[in-house]
C-alpha positions as CSV (number, residue, x, y, z in Angstrom):
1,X,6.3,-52.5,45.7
2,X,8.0,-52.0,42.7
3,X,6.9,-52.6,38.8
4,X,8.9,-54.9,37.4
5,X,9.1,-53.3,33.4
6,X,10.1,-50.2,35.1
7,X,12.1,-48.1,32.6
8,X,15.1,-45.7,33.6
9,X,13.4,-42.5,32.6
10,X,10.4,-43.4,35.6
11,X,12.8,-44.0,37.7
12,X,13.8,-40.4,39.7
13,X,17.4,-40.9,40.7
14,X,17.8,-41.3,36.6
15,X,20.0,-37.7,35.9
16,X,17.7,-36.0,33.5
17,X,19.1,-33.4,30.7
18,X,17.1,-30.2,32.2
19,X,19.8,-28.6,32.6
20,X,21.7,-29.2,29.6
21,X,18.4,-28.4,28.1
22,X,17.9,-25.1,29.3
23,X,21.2,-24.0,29.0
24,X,21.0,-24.5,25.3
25,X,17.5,-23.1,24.6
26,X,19.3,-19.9,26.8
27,X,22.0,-20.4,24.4
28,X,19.9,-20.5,21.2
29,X,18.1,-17.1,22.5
30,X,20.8,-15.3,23.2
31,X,21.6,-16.0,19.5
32,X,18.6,-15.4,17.8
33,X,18.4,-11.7,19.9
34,X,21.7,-11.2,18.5
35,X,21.0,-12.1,15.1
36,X,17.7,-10.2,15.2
37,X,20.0,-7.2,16.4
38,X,22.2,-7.1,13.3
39,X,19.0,-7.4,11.2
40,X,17.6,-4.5,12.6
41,X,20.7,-2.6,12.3
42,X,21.4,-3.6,9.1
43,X,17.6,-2.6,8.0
44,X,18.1,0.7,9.8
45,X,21.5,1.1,7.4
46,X,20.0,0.3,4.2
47,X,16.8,2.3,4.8
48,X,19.6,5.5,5.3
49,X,21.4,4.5,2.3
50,X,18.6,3.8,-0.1
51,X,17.2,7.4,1.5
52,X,20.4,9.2,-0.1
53,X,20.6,7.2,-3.5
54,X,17.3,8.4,-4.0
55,X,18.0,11.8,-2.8
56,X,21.5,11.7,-5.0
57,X,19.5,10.5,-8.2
58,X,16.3,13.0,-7.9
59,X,19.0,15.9,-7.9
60,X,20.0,14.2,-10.9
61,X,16.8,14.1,-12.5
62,X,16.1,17.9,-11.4
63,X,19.7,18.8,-13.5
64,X,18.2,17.3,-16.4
65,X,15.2,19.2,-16.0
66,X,17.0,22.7,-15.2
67,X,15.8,25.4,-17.5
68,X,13.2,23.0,-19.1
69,X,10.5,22.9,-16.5
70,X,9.0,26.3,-14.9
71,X,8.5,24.4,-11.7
72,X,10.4,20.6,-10.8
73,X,7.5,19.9,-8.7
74,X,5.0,20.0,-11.2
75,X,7.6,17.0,-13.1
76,X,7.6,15.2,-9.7
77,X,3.7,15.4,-9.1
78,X,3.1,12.6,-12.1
79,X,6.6,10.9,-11.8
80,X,8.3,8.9,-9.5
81,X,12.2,7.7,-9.1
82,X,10.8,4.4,-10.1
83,X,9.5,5.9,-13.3
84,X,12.9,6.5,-14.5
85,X,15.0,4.0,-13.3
86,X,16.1,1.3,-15.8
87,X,17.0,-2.4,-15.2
88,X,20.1,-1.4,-13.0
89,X,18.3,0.7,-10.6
90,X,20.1,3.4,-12.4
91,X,18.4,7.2,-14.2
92,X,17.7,6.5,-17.5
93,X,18.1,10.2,-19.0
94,X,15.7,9.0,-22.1
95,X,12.7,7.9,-19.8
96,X,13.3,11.7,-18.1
97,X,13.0,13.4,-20.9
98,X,10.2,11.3,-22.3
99,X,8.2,11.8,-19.5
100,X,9.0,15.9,-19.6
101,X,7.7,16.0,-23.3
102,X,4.9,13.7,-22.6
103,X,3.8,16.6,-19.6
104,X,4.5,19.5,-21.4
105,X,2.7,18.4,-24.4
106,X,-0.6,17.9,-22.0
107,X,0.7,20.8,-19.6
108,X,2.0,23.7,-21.8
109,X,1.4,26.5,-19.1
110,X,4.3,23.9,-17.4
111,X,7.3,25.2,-19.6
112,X,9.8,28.2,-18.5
113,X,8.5,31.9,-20.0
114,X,10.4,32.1,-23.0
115,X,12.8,34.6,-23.1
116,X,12.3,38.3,-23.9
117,X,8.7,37.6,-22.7
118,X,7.3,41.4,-21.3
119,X,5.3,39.7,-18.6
120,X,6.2,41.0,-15.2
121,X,6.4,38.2,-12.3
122,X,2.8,39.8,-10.6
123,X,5.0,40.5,-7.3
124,X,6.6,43.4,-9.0
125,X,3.4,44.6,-10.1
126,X,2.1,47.5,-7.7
127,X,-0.7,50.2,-8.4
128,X,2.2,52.9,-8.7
129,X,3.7,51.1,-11.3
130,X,3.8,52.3,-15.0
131,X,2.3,49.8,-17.5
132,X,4.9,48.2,-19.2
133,X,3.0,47.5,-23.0
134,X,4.4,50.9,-24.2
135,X,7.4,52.0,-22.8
136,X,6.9,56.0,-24.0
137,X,3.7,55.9,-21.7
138,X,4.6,56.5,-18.3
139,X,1.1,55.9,-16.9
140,X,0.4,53.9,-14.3
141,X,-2.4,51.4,-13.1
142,X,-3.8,53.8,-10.6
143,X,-4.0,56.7,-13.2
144,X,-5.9,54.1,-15.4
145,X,-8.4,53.2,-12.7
146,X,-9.0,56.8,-11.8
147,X,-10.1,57.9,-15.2
């Protein structure tokens, strides 16, 4: 016995768009694992290049700094690239020397030994060797200590 309002979507022999269904969802997967592909590639890419700017533009920074700072690290410890970079992403060469008077004036010990300076870098320094204040006096730390 049959209904009699029986629509054609009850009805099995009705072809149905499974198929054509499937097929495009496959289709529209295959797309979006491609397009996610290209993302991650391009990510990957940009990651590498922003990785050498900023290498390329802390060198920079460090030739601005050469001669002025005993140690670049001790510059680096309380600045960052991002610190120094103006609208542009580019090094703004006032900020870095800002920044380098702003440390040494709260760091002095931070600055290069002046030249002419009679300190001796302490790996020199050895018990055999002859104090250095009075370059007549041959004498030498261990003499000192013996007396």
């Amino acid at each position: 016995m049959t209904e009699p309002n029986a629509t054609p979507a009850d009805d099995d022999t009705t072809p149905t768009d499974d198929t054509e269904t499937s097929s495009g969802a496959a289709e529209l997967a295959r797309e979006a694992r491609n397009w996610r592909k290209k993302y991650q590639s391009l990510k990957a890419e940009t990651e590498a290049l922003t990785t050498r700017l900023d290498n390329a533009q802390r060198q920079i920074v460090e030739h601005h700094l050469a001669g002025k700072i005993a140690d670049p690290d001790d510059y680096w410890r309380t600045t960052t690239l991002e610190d120094l970079r103006d609208d542009t992403g580019d090094i703004n060469p006032d900020a870095i020397t800002t920044r380098l008077n702003d440390l040494l004036a709260a760091k002095p010990h931070y600055a290069p030994p002046r030249p002419g300076s009679s300190a001796v870098p302490t790996s020199e320094v050895t018990g055999n060797t002859p104090i250095r204040d009075d370059p007549d006096n041959n004498t030498s730390w261990s003499q000192v200590l013996k007396r």
